[in-house]
C-alpha positions in Angstrom: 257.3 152.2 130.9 257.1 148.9 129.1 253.2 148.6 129.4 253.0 152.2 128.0 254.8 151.6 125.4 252.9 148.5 124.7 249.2 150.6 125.1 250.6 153.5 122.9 251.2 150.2 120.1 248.2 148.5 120.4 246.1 152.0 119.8 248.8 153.8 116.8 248.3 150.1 115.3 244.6 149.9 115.7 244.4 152.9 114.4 246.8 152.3 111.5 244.2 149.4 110.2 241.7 151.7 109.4 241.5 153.5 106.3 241.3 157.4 106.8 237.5 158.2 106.2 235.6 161.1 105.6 232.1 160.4 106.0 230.8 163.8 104.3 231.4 164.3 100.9 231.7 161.7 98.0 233.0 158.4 98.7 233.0 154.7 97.2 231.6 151.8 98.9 235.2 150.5 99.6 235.8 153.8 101.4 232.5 152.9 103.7 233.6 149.3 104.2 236.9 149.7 104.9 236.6 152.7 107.6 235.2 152.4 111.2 231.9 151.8 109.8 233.1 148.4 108.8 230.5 146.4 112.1 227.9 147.9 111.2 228.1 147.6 107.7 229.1 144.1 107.8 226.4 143.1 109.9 223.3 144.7 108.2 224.8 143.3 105.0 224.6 139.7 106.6 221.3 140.4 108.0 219.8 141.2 105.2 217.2 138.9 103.7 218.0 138.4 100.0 214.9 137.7 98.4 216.5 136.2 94.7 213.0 135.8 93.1 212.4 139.3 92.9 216.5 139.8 92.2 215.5 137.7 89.1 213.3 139.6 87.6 214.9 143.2 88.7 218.3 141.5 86.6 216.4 142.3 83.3 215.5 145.8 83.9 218.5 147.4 85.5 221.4 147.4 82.7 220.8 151.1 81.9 219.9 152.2 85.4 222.1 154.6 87.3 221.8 154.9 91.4 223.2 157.6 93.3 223.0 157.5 96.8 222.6 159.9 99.4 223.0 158.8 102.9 224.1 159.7 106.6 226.9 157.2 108.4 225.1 159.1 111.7 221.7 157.7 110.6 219.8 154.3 111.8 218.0 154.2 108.8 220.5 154.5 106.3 223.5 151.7 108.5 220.5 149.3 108.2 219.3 150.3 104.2 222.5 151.1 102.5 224.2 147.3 103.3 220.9 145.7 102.2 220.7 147.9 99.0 224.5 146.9 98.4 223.4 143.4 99.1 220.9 143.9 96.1 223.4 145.6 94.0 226.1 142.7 94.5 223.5 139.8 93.5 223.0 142.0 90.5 226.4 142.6 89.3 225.4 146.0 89.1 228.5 147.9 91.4 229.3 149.7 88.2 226.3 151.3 87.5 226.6 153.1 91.6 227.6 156.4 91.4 230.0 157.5 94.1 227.9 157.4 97.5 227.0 161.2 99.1 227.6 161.3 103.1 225.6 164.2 104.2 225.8 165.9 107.6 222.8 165.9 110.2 220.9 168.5 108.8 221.2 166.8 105.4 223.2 169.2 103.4 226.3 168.1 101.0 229.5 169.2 100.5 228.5 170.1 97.3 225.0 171.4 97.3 224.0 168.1 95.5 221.4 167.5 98.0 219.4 170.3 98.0 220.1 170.2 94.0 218.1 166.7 94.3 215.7 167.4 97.3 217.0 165.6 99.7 214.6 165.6 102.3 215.8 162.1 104.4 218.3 159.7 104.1 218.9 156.9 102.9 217.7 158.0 99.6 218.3 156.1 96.7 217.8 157.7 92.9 217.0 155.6 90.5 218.1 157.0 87.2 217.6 156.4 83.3 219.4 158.5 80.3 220.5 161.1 83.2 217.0 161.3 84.2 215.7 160.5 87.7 212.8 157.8 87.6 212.0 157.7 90.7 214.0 157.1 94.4 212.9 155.2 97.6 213.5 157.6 100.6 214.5 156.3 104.2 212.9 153.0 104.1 211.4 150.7 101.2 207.5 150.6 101.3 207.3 147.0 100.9 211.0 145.7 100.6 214.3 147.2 98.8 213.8 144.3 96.1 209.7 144.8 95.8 209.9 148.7 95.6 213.4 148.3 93.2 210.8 146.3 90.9 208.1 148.1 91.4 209.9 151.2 90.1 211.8 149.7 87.3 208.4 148.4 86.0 206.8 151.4 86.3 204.1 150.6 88.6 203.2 154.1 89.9 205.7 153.3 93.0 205.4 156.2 95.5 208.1 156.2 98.4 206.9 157.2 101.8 206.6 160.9 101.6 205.3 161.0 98.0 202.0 162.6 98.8 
């Protein structure tokens, strides 16, 4: 009776450590980070390969940028993109300029239609936004890297994300 007790503890208290969390629908980075998607997040973060050169010279050009992010906590691509991009966004100071994050479902369709209002096709996708209108977005994985393609966009170098035909 005493070791049940004891199991039934250790599971209503593991459980009680992590934030309630509902991965479709909008939600804040704190809301990813402090769910059961913490490892994974964590870890890609760390792994991630800040290159500050390029940070530099992004610093410049993205004060009146606004990102919205669509993204899947089911998919690959977007546990190892989204902590890199955050990465990005936290060497920038930029967290304010992230709109709340969109978790869609497998077949990539929101809670609010706000995917299919954008064209989300594949996720992670991240739009890239000036005066409310979109200036381009990398979809599922950066071309060259999250920092090069970032740049590449924000200077206006004719960036084209992997399904831009």
């Amino acid at each position: 009776m005493k070791n049940n007790f004891l199991y039934l503890f250790c599971i209503f208290g593991s459980v009680a450590c992590t934030t309630p969390f509902q991965s479709f629908g909008e939600f804040s980075r704190n809301q990813l980070e402090n769910s059961t998607h913490n490892s994974w997040f964590v870890e890609n973060y760390n792994a991630h390969p800040l290159n500050e050169t390029l940070v530099s010279q992004i610093d410049s050009l993205i004060d009146d940028i606004d990102i919205k992010i669509f993204m899947g906590t089911w998919c690959e691509d977007s546990q190892r993109e989204v902590p890199g991009f955050f990465k990005i966004i936290d060497a920038l100071k930029a967290n304010d300029q992230v709109q709340p994050i969109v978790g869609l479902n497998e077949d990539k369709v929101s809670h609010n239609g706000s995917a299919k209002q954008a064209g989300i096709t594949n996720v992670p996708t991240f739009v890239l936004s000036k005066n409310g209108q979109e200036i381009n977005r990398i979809v599922e994985f950066p071309i060259i890297s999250l920092e090069q393609d970032i740049l590449d966009i924000l200077q206006d170098k004719g960036y084209k994300h992997a399904y831009d035909f």
